[in-house]
C-alpha positions in Angstrom: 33.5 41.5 228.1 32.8 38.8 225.9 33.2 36.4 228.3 30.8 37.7 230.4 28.0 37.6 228.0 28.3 33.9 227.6 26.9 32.4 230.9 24.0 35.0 229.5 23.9 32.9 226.5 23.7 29.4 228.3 21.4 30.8 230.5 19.0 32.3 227.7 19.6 29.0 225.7 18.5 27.1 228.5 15.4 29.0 229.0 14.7 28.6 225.2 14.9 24.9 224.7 12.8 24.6 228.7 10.0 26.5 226.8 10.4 25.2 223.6 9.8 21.1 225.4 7.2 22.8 227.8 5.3 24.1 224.6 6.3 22.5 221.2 2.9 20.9 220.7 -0.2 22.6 219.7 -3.2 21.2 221.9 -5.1 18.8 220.3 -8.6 20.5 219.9 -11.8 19.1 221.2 -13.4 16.0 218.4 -16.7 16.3 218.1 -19.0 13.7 219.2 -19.4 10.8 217.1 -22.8 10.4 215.1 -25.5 9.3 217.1 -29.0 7.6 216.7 -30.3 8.6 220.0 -32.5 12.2 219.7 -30.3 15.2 220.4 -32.2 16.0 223.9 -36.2 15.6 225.0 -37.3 18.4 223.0 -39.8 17.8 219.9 -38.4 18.5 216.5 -40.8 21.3 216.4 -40.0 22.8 219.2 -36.4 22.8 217.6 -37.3 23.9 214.9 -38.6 27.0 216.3 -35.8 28.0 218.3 -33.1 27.6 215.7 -35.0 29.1 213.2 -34.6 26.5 211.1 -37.0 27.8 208.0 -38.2 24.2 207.8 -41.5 23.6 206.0 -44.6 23.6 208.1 -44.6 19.5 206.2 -41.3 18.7 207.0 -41.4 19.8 210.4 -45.2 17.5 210.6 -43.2 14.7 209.3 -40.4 15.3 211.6 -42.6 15.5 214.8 -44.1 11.9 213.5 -40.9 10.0 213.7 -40.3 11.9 216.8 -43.8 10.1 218.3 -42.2 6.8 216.6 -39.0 7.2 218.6 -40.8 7.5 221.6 -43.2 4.6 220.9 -46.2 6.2 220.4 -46.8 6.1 216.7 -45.5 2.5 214.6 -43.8 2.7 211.3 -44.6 0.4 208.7 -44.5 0.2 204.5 -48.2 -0.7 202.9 -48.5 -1.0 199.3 -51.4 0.6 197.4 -53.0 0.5 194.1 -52.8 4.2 192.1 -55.7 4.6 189.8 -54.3 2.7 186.9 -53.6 -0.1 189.3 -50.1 -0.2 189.7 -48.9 -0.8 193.1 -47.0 1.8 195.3 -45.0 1.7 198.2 -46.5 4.4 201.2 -45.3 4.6 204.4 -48.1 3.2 206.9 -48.4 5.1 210.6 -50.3 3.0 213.3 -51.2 3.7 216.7 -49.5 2.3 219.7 -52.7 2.8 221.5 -51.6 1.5 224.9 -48.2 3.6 224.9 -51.0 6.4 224.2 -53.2 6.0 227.1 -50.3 4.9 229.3 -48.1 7.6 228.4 -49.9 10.2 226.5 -50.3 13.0 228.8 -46.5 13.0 229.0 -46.5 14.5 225.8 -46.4 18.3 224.8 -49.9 19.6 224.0 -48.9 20.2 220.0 -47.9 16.7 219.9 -51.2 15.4 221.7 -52.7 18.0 219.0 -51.0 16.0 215.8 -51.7 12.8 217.3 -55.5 13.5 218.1 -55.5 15.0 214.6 -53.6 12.5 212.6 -55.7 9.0 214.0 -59.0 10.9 214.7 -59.9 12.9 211.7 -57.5 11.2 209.1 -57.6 7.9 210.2 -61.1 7.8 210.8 -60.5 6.2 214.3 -58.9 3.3 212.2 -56.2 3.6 214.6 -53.6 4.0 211.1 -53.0 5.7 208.1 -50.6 6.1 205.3 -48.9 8.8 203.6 -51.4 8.4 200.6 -54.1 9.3 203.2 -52.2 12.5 203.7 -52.0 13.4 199.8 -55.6 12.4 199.7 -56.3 15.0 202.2 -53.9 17.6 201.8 -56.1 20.6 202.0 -57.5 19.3 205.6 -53.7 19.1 206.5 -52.7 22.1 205.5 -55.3 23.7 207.2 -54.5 21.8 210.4 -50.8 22.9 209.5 -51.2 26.5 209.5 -52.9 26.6 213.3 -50.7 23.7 214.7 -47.4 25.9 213.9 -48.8 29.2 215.7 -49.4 26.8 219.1 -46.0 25.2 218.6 -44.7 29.2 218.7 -47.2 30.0 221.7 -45.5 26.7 223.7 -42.2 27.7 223.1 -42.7 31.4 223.7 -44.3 29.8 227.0 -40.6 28.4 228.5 -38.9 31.9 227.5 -35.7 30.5 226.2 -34.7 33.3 224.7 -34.8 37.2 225.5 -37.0 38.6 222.8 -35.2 42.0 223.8 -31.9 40.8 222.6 -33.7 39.1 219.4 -35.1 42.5 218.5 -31.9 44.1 218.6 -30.5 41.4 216.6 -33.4 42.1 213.7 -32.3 46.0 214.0 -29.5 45.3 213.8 -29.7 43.0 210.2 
């Protein structure tokens, strides 16, 4: 009887160490994508914003939709220094107008953006074509104003594409 069980052995053994070689290593799991200057997809950071519910302040998400326009040519960066009222001088950031990427391209552009845009070098910049972040600090209650109706059309655009199923999202808030 003994003997008998050992071809059962061998035979088990074998299987073992076939499996063992056929499965030994764990898989290696995916990497994720190495850092990357170009813009995650051809959405504005607004937009973004929006559907990840990001929280992000109405001024950061302004700011964020402004390098946006940079990225896509519209809007040049620059640095401008400036006197502060006791004369010292101060580093601002200085936004100008690509004004032929604007009338080439602009109507490619979402309407909220076109909305900033027509906002930022109209009524800020006086038509100057540029302005700097101290223009924004000197007018901050004329932004802020501007702020609080530009987010509700960034939420009416967005709402617009129904990305999401706002049945599922109120289920989600009843459930929390």
């Amino acid at each position: 009887i003994l003997w008998s069980a050992i071809p059962y052995a061998l035979i088990l053994t074998a299987f073992w160490v076939w499996l063992f070689r056929a499965y030994r290593q764990k898989p290696e799991p995916e990497r994720p994508p190495k850092n990357s200057s170009e813009p995650p997809s051809n959405h504005s950071p607004a937009a973004i914003n929006y559907l990840m519910g990001d929280g992000l302040s109405q001024e950061q998400v302004f700011s964020a939709t402004l390098l946006s326009l940079a990225n896509k040519g519209f809007i040049q960066l620059g640095i401008t220094e400036e006197k502060d009222f006791l004369g010292f001088s101060d580093e601002k950031a200085l936004f100008q107008l690509n004004r032929q990427q604007w009338e080439e391209y602009g109507h490619t552009l979402q309407p909220y953006e076109h909305k900033l845009m027509a906002f930022a070098f109209e009524k800020l910049a006086d038509d100057k074509d540029q302005f700097s972040t101290k223009t924004l600090e000197d007018q901050q209650g004329t932004v802020e104003n501007f702020l609080q109706d530009w987010i509700k059309e960034i939420q009416e655009v967005v709402q617009k594409h129904a990305w999401f199923d706002t049945t599922s999202r109120r289920g989600r808030d009843i459930g929390i």
